[in-house]
MMTF fields as JSON, N, C-alpha, C and O atoms, coordinates in Angstrom:
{
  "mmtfVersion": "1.0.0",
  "mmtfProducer": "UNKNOWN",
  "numBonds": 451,
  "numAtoms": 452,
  "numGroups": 113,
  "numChains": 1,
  "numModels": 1,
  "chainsPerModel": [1],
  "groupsPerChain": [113],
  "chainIdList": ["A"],
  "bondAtomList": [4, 2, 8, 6, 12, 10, 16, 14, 20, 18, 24, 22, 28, 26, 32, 30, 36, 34, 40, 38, 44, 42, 48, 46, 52, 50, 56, 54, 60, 58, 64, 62, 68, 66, 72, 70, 76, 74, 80, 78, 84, 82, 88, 86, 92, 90, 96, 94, 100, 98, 104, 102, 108, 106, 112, 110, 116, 114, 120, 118, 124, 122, 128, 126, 132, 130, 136, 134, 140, 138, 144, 142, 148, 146, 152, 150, 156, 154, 160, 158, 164, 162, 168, 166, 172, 170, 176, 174, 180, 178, 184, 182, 188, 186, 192, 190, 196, 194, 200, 198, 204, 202, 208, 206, 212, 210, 216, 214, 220, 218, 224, 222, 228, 226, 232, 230, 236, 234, 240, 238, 244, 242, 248, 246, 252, 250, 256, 254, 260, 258, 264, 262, 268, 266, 272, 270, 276, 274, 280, 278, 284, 282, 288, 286, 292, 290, 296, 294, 300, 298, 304, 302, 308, 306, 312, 310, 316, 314, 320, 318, 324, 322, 328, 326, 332, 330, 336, 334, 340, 338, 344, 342, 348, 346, 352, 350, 356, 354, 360, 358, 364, 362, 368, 366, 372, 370, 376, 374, 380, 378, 384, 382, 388, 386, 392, 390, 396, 394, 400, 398, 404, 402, 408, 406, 412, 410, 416, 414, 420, 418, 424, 422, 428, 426, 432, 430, 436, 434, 440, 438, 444, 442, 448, 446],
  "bondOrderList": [1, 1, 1, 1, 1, 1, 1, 1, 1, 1, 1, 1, 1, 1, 1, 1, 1, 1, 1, 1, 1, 1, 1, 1, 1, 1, 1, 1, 1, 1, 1, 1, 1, 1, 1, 1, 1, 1, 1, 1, 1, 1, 1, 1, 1, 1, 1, 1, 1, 1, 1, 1, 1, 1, 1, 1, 1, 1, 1, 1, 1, 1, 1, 1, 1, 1, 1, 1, 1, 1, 1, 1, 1, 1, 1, 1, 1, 1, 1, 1, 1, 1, 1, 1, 1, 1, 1, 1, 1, 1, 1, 1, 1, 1, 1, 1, 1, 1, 1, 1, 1, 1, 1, 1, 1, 1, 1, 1, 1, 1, 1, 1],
  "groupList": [{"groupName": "UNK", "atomNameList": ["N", "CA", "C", "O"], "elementList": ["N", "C", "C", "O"], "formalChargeList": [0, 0, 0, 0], "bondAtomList": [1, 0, 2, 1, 3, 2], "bondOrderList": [1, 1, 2], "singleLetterCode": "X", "chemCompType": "L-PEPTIDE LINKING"}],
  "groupTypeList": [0, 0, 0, 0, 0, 0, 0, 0, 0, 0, 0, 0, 0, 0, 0, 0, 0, 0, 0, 0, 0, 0, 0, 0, 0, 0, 0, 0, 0, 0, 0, 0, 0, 0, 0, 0, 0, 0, 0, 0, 0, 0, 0, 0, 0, 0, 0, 0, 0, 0, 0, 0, 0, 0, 0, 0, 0, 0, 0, 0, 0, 0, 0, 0, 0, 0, 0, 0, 0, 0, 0, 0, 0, 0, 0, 0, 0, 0, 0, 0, 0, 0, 0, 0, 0, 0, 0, 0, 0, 0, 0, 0, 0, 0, 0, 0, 0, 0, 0, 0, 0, 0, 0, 0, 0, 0, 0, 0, 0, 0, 0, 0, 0],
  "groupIdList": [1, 2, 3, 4, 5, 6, 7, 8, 9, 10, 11, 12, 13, 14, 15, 16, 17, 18, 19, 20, 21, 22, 23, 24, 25, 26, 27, 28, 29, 30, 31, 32, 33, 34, 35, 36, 37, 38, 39, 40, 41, 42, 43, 44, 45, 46, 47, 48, 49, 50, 51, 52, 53, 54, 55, 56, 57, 58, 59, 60, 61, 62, 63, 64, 65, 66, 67, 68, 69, 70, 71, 72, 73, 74, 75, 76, 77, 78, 79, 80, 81, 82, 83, 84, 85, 86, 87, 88, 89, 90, 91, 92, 93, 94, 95, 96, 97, 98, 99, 100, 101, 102, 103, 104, 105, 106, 107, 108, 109, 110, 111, 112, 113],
  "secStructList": [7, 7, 2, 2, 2, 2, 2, 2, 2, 2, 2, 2, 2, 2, 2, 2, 2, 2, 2, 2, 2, 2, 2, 2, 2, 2, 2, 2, 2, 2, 6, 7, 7, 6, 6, 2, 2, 2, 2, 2, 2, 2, 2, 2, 2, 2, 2, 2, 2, 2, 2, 6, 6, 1, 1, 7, 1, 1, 2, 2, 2, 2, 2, 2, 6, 6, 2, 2, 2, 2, 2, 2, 2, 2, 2, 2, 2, 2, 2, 2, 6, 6, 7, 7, 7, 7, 7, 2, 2, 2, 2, 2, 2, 2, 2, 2, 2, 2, 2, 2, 2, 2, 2, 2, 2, 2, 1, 7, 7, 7, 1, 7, 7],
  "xCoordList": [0.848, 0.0, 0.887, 1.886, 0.44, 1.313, 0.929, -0.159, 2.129, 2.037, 0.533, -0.077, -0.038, -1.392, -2.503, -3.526, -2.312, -3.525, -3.499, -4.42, -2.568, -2.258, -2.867, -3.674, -2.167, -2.746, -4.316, -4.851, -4.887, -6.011, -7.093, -8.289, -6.602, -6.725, -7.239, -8.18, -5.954, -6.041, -6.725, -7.253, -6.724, -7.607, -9.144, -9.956, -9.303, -11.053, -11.261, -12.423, -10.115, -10.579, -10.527, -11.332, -9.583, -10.003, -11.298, -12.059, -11.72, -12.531, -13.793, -14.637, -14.116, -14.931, -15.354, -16.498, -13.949, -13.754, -14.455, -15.433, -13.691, -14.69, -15.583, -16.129, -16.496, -17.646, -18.558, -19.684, -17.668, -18.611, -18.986, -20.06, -17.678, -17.14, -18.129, -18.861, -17.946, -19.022, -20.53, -21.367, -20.816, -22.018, -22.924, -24.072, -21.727, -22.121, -22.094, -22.848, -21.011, -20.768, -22.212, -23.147, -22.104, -23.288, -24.776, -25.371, -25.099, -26.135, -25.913, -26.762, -24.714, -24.491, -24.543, -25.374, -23.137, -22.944, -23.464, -23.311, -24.239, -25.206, -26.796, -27.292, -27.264, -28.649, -29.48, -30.621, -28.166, -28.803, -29.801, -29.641, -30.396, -31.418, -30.623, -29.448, -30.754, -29.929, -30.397, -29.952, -31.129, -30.816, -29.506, -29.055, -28.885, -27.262, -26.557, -25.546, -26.911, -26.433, -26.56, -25.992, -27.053, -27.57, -26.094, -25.108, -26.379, -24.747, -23.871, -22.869, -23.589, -22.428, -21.692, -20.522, -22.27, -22.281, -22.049, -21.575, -22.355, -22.403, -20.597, -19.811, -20.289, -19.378, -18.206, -17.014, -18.606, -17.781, -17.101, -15.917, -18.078, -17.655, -16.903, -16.166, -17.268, -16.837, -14.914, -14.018, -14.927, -13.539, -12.745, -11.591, -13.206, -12.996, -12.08, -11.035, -13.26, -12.954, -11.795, -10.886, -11.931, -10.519, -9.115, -8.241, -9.464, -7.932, -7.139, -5.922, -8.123, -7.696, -7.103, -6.401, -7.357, -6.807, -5.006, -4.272, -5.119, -3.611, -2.699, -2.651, -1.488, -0.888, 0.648, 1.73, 0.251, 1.282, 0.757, -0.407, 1.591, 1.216, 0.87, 0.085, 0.974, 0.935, -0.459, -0.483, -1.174, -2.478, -1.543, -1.362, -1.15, -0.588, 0.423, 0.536, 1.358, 1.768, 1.199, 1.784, -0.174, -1.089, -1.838, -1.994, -2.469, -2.791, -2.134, -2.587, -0.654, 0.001, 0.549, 0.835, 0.596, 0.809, -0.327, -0.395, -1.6, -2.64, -3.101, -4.089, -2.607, -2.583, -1.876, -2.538, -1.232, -0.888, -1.27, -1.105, -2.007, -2.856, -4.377, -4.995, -4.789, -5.892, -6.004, -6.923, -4.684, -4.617, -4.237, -4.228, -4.009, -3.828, -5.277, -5.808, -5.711, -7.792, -8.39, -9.523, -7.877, -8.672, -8.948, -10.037, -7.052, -7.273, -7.88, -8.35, -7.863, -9.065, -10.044, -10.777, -10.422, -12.432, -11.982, -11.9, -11.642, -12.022, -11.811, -12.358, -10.774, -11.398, -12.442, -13.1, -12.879, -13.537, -15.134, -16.105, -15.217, -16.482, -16.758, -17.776, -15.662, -16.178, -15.941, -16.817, -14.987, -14.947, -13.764, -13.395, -13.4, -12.264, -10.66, -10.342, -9.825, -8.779, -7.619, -7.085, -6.783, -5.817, -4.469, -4.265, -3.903, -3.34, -1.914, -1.79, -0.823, 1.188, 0.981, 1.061, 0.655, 1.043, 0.236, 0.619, -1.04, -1.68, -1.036, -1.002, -0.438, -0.423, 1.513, 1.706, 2.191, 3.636, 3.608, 4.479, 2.039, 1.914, 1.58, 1.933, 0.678, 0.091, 1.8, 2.213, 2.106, 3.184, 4.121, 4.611, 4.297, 5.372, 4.973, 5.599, 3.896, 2.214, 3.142, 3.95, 2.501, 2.399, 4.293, 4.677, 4.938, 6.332, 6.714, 7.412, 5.986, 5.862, 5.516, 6.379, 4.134, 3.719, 4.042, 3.921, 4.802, 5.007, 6.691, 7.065, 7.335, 8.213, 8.126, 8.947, 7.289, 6.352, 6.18, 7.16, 5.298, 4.808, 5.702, 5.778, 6.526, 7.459, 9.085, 9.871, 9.673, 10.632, 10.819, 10.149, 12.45, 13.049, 12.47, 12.098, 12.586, 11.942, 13.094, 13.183, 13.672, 14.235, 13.109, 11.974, 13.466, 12.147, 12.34, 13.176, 11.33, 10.809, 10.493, 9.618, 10.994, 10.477, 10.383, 9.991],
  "yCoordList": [-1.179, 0.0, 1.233, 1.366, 2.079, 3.392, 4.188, 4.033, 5.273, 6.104, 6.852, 7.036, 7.279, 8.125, 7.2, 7.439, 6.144, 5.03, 4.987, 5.37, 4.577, 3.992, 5.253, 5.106, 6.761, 7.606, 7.688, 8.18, 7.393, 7.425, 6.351, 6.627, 5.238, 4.353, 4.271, 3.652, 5.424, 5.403, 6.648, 6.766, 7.554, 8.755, 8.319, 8.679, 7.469, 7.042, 6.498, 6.541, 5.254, 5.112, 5.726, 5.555, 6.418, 7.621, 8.24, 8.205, 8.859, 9.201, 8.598, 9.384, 7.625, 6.081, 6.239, 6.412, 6.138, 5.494, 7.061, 7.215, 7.546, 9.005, 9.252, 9.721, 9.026, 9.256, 8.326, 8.539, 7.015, 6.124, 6.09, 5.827, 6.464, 6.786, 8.38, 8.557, 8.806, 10.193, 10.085, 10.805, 9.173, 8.882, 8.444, 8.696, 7.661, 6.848, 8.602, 9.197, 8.662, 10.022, 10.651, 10.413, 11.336, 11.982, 11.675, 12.43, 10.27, 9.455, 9.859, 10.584, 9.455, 8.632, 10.321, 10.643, 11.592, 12.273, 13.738, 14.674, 13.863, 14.579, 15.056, 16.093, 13.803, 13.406, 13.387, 13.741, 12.679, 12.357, 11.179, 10.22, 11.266, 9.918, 8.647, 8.832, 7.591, 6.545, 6.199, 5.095, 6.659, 6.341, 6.866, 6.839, 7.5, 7.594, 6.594, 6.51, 5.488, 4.245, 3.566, 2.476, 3.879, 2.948, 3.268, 2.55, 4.58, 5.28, 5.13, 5.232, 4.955, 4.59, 3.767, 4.004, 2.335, 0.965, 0.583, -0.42, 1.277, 1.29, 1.853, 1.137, 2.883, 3.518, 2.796, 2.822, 2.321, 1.217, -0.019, -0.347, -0.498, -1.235, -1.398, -2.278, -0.382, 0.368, 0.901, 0.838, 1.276, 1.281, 0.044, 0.033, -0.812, -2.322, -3.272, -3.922, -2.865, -3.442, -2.729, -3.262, -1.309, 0.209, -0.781, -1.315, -0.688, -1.011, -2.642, -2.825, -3.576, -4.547, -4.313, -5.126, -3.29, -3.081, -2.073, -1.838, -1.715, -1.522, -1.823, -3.037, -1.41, -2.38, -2.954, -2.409, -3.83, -4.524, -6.255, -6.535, -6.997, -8.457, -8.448, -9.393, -7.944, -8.122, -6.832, -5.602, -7.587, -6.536, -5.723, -4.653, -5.656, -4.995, -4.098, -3.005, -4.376, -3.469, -2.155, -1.074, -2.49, -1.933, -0.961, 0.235, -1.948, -0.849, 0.19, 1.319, -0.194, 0.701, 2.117, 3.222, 1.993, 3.197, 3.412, 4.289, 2.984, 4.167, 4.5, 5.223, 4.133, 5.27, 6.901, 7.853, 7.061, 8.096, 8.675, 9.895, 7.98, 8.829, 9.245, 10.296, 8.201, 8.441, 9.758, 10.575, 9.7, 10.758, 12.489, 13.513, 12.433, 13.606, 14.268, 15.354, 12.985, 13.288, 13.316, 13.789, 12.932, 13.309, 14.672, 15.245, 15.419, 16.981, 17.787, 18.91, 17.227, 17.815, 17.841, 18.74, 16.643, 16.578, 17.84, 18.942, 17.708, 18.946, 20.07, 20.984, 20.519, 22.054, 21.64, 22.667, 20.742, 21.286, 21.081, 21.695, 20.255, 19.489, 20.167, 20.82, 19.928, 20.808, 22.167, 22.884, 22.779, 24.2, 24.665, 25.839, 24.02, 24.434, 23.925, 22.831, 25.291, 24.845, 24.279, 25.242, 23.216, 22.33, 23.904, 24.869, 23.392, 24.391, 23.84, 22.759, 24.851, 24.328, 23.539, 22.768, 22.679, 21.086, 20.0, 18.895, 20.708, 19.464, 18.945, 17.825, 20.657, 20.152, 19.29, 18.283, 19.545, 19.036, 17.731, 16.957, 17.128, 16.03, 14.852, 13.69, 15.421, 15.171, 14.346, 13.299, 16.15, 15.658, 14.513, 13.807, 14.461, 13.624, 12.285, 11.446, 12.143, 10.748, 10.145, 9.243, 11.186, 10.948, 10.491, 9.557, 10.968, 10.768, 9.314, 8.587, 9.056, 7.63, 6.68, 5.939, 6.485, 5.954, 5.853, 4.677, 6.67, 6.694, 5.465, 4.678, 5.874, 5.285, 3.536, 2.689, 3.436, 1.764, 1.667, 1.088, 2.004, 1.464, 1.536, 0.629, 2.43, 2.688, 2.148, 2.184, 1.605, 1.394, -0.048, -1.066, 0.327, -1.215, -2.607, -2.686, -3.278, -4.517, -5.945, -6.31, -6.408, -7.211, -8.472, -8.27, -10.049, -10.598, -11.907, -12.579, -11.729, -13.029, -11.642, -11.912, -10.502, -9.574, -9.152, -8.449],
  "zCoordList": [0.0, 0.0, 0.0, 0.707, -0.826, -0.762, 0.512, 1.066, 1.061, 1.937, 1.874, 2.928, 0.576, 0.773, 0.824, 1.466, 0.15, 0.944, 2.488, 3.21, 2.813, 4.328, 5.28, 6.198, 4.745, 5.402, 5.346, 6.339, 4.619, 4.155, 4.755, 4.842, 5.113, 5.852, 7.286, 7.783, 7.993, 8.989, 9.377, 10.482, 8.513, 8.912, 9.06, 9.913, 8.016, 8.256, 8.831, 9.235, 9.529, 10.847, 12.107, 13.022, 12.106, 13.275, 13.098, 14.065, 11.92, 12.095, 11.902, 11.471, 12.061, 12.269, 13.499, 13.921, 14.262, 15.342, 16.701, 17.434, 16.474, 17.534, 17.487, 18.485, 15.901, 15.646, 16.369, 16.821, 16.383, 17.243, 18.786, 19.327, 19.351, 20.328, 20.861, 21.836, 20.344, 20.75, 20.421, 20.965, 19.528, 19.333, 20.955, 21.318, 21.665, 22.829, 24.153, 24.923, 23.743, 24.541, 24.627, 25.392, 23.814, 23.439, 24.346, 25.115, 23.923, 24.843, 26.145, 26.664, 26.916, 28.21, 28.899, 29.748, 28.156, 28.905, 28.589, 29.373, 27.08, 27.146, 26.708, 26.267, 27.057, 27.103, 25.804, 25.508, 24.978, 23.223, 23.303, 24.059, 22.82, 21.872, 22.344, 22.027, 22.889, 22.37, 21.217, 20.906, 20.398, 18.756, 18.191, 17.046, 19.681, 18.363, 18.489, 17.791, 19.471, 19.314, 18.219, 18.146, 17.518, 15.621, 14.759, 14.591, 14.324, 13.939, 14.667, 13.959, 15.61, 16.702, 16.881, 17.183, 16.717, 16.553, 14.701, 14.169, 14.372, 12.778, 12.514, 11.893, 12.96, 12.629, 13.509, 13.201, 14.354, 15.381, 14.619, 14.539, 14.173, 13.231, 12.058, 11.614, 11.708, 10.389, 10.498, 9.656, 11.58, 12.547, 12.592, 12.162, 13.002, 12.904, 11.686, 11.646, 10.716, 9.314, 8.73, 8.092, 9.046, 8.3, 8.658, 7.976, 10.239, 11.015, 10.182, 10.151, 9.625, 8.585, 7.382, 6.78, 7.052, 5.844, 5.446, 4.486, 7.379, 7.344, 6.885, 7.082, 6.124, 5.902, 6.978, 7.196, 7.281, 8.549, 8.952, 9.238, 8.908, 8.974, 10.35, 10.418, 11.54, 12.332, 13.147, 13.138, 13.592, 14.232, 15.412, 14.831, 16.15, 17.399, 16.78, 17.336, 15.509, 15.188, 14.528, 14.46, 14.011, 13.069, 13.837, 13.591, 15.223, 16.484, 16.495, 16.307, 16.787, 17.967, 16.607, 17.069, 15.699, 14.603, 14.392, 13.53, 14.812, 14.726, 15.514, 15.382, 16.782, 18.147, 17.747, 18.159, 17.363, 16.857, 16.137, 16.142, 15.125, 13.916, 15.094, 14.923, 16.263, 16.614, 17.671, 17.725, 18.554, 19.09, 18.381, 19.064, 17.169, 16.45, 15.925, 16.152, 15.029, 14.88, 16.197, 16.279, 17.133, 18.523, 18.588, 18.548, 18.764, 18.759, 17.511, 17.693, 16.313, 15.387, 15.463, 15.05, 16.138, 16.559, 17.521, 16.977, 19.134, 19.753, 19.306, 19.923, 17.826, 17.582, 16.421, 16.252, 15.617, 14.6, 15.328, 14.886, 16.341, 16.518, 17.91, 18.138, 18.899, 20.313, 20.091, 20.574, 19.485, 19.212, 20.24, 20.27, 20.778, 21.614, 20.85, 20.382, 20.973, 19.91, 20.375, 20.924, 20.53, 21.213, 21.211, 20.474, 22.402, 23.017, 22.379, 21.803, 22.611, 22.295, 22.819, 21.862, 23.915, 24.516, 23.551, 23.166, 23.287, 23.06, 21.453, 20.944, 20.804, 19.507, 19.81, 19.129, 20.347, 20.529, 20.887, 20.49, 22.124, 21.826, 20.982, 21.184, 19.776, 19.128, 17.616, 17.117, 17.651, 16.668, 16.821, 15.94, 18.293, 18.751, 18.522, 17.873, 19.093, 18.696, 17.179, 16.957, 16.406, 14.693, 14.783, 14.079, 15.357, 14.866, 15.044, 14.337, 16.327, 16.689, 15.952, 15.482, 15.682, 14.311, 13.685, 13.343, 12.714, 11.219, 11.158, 10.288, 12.598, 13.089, 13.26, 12.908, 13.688, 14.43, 13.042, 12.574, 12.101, 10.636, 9.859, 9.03, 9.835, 8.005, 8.391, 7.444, 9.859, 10.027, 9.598, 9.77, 8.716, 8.053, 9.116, 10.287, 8.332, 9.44, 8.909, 7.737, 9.769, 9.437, 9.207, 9.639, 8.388, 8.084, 9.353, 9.957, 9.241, 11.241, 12.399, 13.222, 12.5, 13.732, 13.664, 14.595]
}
């Protein structure tokens, strides 16, 4: 898979994945419909299937480089969606996140580990 697939990959599942994740939010902590449990569970899933199509033979490695992509779309949901804009820490953590990742996924791999 090329670098802009992969990115592409993992962006939709981040953003899958919060959508689902706040869908529940939403319900539990501010008194939505649990009909956003329908989309929630939908997009949950949908999260699920993205994270397969990573490319990495190994699931835990596939996780752990899109912890970094997930915590970076985290701080995009809270400015585009809560409206509050991630502060110098949040964005230095964020970058450092992504540096990680890209590190865990795109580093030479000898073959057996």
């Amino acid at each position: 898979m090329t670098l802009p697939g992969t990115l592409a990959v993992y962006a939709a599942a981040a953003l899958t994945e919060i959508a689902g994740c706040f869908a529940v939010w939403s319900w539990m902590r501010l008194g939505a419909s649990a009909l956003w449990l329908i989309p929630g569970l939908a997009s949950l899933a949908a999260f699920a299937w993205l994270l397969t199509l990573a490319p990495s033979d190994l699931a835990g490695r596939a996780y752990a480089a899109y912890g970094g992509v997930y915590i970076a779309a985290s701080l995009l949901w809270l400015w585009t969606v809560e409206g509050r804009r991630p502060d110098t820490w949040d964005l230095t953590g964020g970058v450092i996140c992504l540096i990680g990742a890209a590190i865990i996924l795109f580093a030479p791999r000898t073959f057996g580990h």
